[in-house]
C-alpha positions as CSV (number, residue, x, y, z in Angstrom):
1,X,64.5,120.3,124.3
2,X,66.3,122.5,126.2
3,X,68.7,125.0,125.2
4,X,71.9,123.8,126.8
5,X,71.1,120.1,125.9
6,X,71.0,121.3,122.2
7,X,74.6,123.3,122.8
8,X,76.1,120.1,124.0
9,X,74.7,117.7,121.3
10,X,76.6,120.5,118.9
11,X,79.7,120.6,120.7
12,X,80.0,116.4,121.1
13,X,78.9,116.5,117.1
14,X,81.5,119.2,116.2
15,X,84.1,117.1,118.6
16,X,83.5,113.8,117.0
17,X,83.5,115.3,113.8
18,X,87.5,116.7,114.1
19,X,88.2,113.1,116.2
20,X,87.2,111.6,112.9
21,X,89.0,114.1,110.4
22,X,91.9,113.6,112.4
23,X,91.9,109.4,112.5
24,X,90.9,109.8,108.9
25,X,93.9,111.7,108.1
26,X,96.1,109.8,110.0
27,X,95.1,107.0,108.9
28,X,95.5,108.3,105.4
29,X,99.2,108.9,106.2
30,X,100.0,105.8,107.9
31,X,98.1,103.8,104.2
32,X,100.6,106.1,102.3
33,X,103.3,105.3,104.2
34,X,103.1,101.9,103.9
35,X,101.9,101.9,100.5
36,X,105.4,103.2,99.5
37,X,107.2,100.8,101.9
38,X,105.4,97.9,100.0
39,X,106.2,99.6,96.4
40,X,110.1,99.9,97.6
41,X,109.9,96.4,98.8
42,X,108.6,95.4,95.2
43,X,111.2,97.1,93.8
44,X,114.0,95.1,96.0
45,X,111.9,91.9,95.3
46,X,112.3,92.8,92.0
47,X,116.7,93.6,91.8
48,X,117.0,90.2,93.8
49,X,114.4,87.8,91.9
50,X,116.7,89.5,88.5
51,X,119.8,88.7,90.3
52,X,118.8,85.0,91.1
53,X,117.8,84.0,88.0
54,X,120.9,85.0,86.3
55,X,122.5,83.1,89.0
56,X,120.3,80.0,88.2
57,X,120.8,80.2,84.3
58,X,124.7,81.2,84.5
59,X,126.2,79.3,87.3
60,X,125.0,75.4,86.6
61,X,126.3,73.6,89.4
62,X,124.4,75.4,92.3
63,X,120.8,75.3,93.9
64,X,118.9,78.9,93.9
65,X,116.8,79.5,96.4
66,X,115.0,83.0,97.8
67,X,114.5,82.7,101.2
68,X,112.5,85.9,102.5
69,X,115.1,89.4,100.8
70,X,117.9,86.9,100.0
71,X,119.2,84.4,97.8
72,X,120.3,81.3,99.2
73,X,123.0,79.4,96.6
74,X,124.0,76.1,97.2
75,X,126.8,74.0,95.1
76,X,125.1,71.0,94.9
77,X,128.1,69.2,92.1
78,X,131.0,70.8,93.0
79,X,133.7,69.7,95.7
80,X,135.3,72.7,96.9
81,X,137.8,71.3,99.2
82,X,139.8,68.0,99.8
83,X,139.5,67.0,103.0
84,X,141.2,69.0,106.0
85,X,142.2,71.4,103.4
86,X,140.4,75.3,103.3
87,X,142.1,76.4,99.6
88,X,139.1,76.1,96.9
89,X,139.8,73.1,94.7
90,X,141.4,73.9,91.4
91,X,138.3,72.1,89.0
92,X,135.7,74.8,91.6
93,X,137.2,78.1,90.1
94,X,135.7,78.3,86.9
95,X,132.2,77.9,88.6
96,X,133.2,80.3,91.1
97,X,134.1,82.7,88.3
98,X,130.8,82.9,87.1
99,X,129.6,83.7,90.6
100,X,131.9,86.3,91.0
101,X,131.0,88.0,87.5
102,X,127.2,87.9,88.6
103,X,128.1,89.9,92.0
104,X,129.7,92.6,90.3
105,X,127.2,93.3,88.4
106,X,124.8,93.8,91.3
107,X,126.8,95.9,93.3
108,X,123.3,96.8,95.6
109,X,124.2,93.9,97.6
110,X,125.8,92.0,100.7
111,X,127.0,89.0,100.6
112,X,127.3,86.5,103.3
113,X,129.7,83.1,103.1
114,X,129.4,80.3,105.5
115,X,131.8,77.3,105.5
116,X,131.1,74.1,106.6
117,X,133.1,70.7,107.6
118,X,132.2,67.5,107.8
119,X,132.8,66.2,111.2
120,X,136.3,63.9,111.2
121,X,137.7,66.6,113.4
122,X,137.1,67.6,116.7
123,X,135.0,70.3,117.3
124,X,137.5,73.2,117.8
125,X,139.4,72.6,114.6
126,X,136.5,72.0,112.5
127,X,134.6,75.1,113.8
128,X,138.0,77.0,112.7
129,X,138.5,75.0,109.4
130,X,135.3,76.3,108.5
131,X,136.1,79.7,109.2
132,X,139.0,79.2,107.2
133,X,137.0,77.9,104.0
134,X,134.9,80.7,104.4
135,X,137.3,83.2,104.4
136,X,138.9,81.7,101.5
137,X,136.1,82.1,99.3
138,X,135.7,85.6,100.7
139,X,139.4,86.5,99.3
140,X,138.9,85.3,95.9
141,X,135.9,87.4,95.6
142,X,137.9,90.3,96.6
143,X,141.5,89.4,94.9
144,X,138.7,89.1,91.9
145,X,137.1,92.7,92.2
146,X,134.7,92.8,94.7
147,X,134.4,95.2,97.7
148,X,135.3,93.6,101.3
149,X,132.9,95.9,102.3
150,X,130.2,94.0,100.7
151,X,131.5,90.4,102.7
152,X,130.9,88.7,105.5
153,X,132.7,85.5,106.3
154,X,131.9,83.1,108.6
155,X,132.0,79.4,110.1
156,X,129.8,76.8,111.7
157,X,132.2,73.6,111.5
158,X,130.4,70.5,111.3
159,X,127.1,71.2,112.7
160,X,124.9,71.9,109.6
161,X,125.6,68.2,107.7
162,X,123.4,68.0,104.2
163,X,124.7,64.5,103.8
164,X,125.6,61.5,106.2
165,X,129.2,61.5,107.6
166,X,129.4,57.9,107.4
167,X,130.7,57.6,103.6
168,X,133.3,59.6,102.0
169,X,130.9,61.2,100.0
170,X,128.9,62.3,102.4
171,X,131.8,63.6,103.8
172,X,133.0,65.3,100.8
173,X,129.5,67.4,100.4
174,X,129.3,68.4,103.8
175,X,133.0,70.0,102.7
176,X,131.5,73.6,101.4
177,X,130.3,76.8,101.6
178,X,126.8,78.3,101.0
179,X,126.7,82.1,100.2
180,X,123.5,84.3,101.1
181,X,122.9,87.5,99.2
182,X,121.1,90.2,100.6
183,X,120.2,93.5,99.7
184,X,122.3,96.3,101.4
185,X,121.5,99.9,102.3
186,X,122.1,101.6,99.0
187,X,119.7,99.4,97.4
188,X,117.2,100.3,100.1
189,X,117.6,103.7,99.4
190,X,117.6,103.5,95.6
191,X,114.1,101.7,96.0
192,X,112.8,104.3,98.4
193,X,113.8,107.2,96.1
194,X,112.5,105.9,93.4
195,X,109.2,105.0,94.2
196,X,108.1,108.3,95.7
């Protein structure tokens, strides 16, 4: 073998040697990185599942559900409104009370409440009835003790019916609000910090 063929083969060698050192250590970083995003999401995973079964064992008269980071609640029982009316029914606050309690307690999160109408309006007022409801429920969780800041409040009039519109009580559940809780930034960073 010649001499300069043997100084090449070393040179390629020594250059695929630091190619793979440096793909090896990067991938190292990128695994670690990742790593502690999944432990952080864990540990979010973790505040919300706690969060929602408190929900689910406190607050009777609603449906539970986590959908992906957030908790989907559903009143399944309780009438919140008469009809064409946006102030929560007298017989719902107790149920929101325990709702309320439950929020303040995990102060990590966002909250987000959607009103609904059944559809004896037109679309214009029911899209704003629903905006209404929605921002009724978001004032009594604030005129009970919970941040604005953590509330979004928002309508989407009759266009999301769980039951028919035909019979009055169709009508009647199609009268509500659901409320999605998510996990906000402070939570985030609390689950960052402390799994490093």
């Amino acid at each position: 073998m010649s001499n300069s063929f043997l100084k090449r083969f070393y040179q390629l060698s020594f250059f695929l040697f630091c190619l793979l050192g440096v793909v090896s250590l990067f991938t190292s970083c990128s695994t670690k990185k990742a790593s502690k995003s999944k432990t952080a999401q864990t540990y979010i995973k973790k505040y919300m599942d706690k969060e929602a079964f408190e929900i689910q064992r406190t607050v009777k008269d609603c449906k539970v559900e986590r959908v992906g980071d957030s908790i989907k609640i559903t009143f399944v029982n309780e009438v919140f409104f008469d009809f064409d009316q946006y102030s929560i029914k007298s017989d719902a606050v107790p149920t929101v009370n325990k709702l309320v309690n439950i929020i303040k307690k995990y102060a990590k999160t966002y909250n987000i409440i959607q009103g609904h109408t059944d559809d004896s309006g037109n679309e214009e007022y029911n899209l704003s009835l629903s905006f209404k409801r929605a921002d009724e429920v978001k004032h009594f969780l604030v005129n009970n003790g919970i941040s604005a800041d953590r509330i979004n409040a928002y309508g989407v009039g009759d266009t999301q019916p769980v039951a028919s519109n035909d019979t009055e009580n169709g009508r009647a559940k199609n009268r509500r609000v659901l409320i999605w809780i998510t996990s906000d930034y402070g939570l985030k960073e609390e689950a960052v910090a402390k799994t490093q």
